[in-house]
N, C-alpha and C positions, 0 to 999 in steps of 0.2 A: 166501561169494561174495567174492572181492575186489573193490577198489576202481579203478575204470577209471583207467589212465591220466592223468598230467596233460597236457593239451591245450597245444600250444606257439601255437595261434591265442586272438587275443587277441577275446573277445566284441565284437559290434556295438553299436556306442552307441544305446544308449536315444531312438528316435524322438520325435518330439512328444506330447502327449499325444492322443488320438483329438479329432478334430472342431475340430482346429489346423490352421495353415499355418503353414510357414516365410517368415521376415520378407523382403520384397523388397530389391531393393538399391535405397538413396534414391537414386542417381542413376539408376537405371533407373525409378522411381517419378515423380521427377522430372519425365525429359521426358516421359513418357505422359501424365503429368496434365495436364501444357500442352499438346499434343496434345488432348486431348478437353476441355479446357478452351476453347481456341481455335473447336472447333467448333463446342461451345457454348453458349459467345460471341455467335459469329457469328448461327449458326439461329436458337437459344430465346431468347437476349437481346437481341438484336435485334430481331425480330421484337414484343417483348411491350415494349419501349421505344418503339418505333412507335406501338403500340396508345396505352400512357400512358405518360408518358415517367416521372413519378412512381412509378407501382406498378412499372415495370419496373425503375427502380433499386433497389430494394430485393428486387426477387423475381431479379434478376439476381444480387447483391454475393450473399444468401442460398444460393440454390439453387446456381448454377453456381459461384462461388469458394467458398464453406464448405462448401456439400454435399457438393458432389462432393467436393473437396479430405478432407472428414473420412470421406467411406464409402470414399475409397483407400485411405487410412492405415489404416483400422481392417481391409481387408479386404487388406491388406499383412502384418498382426500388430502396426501401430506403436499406441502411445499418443496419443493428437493433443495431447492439452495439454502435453504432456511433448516429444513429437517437437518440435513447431514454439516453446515456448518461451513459451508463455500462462499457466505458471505464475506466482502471485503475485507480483512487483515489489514493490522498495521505490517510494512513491509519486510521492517524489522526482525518481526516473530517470523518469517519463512527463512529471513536468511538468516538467524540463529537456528532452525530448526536444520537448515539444508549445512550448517558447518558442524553442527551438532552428529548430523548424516557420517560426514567426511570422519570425524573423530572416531565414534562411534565402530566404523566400518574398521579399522586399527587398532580398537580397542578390545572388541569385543569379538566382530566375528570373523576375524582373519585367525587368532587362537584357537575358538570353538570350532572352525571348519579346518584346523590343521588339524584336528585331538580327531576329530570325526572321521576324517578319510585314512589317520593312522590305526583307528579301532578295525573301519570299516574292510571287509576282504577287496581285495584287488579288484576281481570281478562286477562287484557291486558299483566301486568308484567310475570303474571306466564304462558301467550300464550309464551311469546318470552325471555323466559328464557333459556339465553345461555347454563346453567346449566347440561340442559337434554342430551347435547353431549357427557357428560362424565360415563352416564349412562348406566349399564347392560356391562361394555367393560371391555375386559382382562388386565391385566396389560402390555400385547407387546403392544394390540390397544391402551391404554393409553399413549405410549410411541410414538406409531404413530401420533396420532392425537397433540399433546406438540409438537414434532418438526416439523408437519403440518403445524401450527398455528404460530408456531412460526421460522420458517424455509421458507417453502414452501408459504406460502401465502404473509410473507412480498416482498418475492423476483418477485414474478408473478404478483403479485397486483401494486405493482411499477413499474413494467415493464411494465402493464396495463395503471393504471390511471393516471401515473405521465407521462413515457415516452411515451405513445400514444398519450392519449388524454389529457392530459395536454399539451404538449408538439404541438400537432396538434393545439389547442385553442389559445395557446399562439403566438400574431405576434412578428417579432423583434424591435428589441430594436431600439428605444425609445421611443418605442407604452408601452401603460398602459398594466399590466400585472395583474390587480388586480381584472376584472371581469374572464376572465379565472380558475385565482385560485379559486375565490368561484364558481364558475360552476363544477370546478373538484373536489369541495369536497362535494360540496350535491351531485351529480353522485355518487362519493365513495362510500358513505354512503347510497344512497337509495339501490346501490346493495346487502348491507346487508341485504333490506326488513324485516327489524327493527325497530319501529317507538319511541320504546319507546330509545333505544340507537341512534336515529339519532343525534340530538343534538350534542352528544359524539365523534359521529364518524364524523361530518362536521365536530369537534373543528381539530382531527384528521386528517382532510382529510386537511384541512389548514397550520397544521404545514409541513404535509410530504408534500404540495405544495410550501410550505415558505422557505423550506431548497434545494429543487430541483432547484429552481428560483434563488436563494443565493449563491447555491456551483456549479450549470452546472453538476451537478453528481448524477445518481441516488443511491449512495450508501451510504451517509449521511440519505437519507430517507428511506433506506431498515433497517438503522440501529436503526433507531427513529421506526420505524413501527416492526420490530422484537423485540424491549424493551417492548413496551407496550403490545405488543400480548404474550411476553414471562413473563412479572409479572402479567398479571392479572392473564392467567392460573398456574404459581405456587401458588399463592395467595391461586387459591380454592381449590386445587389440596392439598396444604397444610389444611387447614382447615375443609376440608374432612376426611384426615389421622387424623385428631384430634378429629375426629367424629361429627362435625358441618352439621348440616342439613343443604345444601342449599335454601333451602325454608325461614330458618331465615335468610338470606343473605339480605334481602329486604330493603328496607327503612323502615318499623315500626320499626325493631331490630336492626337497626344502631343508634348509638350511635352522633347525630350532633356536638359533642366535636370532638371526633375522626376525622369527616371531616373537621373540621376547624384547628385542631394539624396537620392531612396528608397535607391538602392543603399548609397551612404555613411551613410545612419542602419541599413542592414540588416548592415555587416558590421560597425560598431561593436558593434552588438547579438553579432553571431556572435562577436568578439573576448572582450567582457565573459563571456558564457555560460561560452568552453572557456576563460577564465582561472578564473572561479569553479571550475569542475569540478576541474580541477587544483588546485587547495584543498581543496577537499572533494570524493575521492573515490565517499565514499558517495552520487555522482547516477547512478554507471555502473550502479546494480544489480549483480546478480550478479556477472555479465563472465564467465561462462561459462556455455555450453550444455550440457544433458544429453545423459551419455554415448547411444548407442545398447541399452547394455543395461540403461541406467533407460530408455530410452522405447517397449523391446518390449513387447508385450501378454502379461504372465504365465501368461492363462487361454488357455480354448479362445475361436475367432475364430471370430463371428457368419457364417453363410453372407451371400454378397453380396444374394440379395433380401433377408432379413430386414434389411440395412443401409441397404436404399434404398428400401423401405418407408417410412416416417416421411418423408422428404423427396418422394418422388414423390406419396404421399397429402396434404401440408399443400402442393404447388406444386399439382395441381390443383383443391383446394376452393380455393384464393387464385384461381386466374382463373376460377373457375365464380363466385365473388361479386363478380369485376371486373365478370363479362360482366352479374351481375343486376344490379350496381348502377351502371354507367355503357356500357347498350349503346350511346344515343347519341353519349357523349364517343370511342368506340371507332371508329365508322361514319366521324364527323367526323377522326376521326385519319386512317383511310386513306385518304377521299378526299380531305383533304390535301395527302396523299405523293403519289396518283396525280396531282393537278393543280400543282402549287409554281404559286405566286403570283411573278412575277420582283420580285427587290430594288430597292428605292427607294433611289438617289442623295438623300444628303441635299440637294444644290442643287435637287433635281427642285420642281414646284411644290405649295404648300401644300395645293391642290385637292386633289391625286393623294393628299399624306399623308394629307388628312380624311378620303378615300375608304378608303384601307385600314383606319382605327379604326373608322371607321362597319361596316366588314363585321366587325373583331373582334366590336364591340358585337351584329352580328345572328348571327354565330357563338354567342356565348354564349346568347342567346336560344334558338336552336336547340335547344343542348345542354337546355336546359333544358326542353325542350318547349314554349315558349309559342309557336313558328313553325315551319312544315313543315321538315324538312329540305331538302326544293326549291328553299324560297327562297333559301336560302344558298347552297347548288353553282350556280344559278342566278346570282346575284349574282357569285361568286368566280368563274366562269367568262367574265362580261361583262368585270369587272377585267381577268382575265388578258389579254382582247384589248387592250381599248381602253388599257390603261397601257404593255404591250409599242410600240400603235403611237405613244401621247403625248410617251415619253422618247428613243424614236429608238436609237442604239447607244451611248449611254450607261446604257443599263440591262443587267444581268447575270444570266441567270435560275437 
């Protein structure tokens, strides 16, 4: 028998291996993820910050920025430790990045967010007053919510906005990298749905983009993003313990000396920092990111339930033990939201202040069972009249 013919068609390349996908494209990866990200945000995260504002920040930063962010990646074919850039650091580059954080936060956005809430009307500032997260909470939730903030959100939010979708945005190198970054910090920042801290938080969203871009690592910008999230909250947290009304916190009660002393000890700091760097190198880390074909997934890619499995099963045993172990603190949440208590004018009379601590004080009673919950929406719904008709239209609900 002879032998056939040689074929002048050239054989078809070797498919995947069974029970793979082919990798997505990161910028198409990108914005879906913000997309479902954004929604939610919105729904689940929202909703369950409502509830406790403590366990929501941490089951929010968790589930909806890491979860989800890591069951795309993986059911994309990416690597996540490798894709977004969580491999090891030198230690150096985080703790220049996190004193980089502390300057930074002095330099830049303690000015932009005094000019912001001086533009902003009154009204708006005390809508989106970070403040009120700290409010009516125990001392553990106060303790929850500080390492939240300052823990849980730098490390997810980075994983997030820098190694997705920055990172998806970003083409390689020796393509411009400069619209990407400011894409990926107005994103940042609109997801706070803050309008009057945006400003602040693009300045923000630029630096933890400047130093991802700089060092190929996302942990010089977990480290800048955990300094400023970790001093502003001792800041107020401090100034509370000293008995400082946050409501004078504002821009009429700030002191513009003071912003111009802060910011001048924040860019000396910023100065000293990038002169040392530029000495020693070795603070940037790597200074580059891994290719795309160190960060595909080698093997076969998990089906999407099997990958949202483990997170869907550990997000509802977490609020099946919120709801066993704080139904009260939950009930007290929404009827809260459904009633707001109008704001006190720090001029308003001392009466009306004693009146509102008195009701925190029978609030926490409440929670705690030793008085009906009646008394309390009882009580908070008398306030609500009698203080709306006390302050007249200096008060703002």
């Amino acid at each position: 028998m002879e032998d056939a013919p040689p074929s002048d068609v050239a054989p078809p390349p070797p498919g995947p291996p069974s029970g793979t996908r082919l990798s997505t494209s990161p910028k198409w990866l990108a914005v879906v993820s913000a997309a479902f990200a954004l929604g939610a945000f919105i729904l689940v995260g929202g909703t369950v910050q409502l509830a406790n504002p403590a366990f929501g920040i941490w089951f929010t930063e968790l589930v909806v920025f890491l979860g989800l962010g890591w069951v795309m990646l993986r059911n994309a074919g990416w690597r996540p430790v490798l894709y977004t850039g969580l491999r090891p650091t030198p230690r150096a580059a985080t703790v220049f990045g996190f004193l980089l954080g502390v300057a930074n936060f002095f330099a830049l956005v303690v000015p932009i967010q005094f000019l912001a809430q001086s533009v902003a009307p009154e009204w708006l500032t005390r809508m989106f007053d970070s403040s009120k997260l700290f409010a009516d909470q125990t001392p553990l939730e106060l303790a929850i919510i500080l390492t939240g903030v300052s823990v849980a959100a730098p490390f997810c939010e980075e994983f997030f906005f820098r190694g997705i979708f920055q990172r998806g945005l970003t083409p390689p190198a020796p393509a411009p990298t400069t619209a990407p970054l400011i894409i990926s910090a107005v994103v940042f920042s609109a997801f706070h749905l803050d309008p009057v801290g945006f400003l602040a938080r693009t300045e923000l969203g630029l630096l933890f983009g400047w130093l991802y871009l700089r060092t190929g690592s996302l942990w010089p910008a977990i480290g800048a993003h955990a300094a400023n999230n970790l001093v502003s909250s001792v800041l107020f947290l401090s100034a509370k313990a000293l008995g400082t009304d946050a409501s004078e916190a504002t821009s009429e009660a700030t002191d513009p000396r003071l912003v111009l002393v802060l910011a001048a000890a924040g860019w000396a700091g910023v100065s000293a920092l990038l002169t040392y760097a530029r000495r020693q190198p070795g603070v940037w880390g790597p200074g580059a990111r891994a290719s795309d074909e160190e960060a595909k997934e080698p093997g076969p890619t998990p089906s999407l339930v099997r990958l949202m499995l483990p997170w869907v099963v550990g997000a509802t045993v977490s609020l099946g033990l919120l709801v066993a172990v704080d139904s009260r603190g939950l009930a007290l949440n929404f009827y809260d939201a459904q009633h707001p208590l109008p704001t006190l004018e720090s001029p308003q009379a001392p009466a009306l202040h004693a009146e509102r601590k008195a009701l925190s004080a029978l609030r926490a009673s409440a929670r705690r069972g030793e008085l009906p919950m009646e008394a309390y929406y009882e009580e908070r719904e008398r306030q609500i009249r009698a203080h709306r008709i006390q302050t007249g239209p200096g008060l703002k609900p």
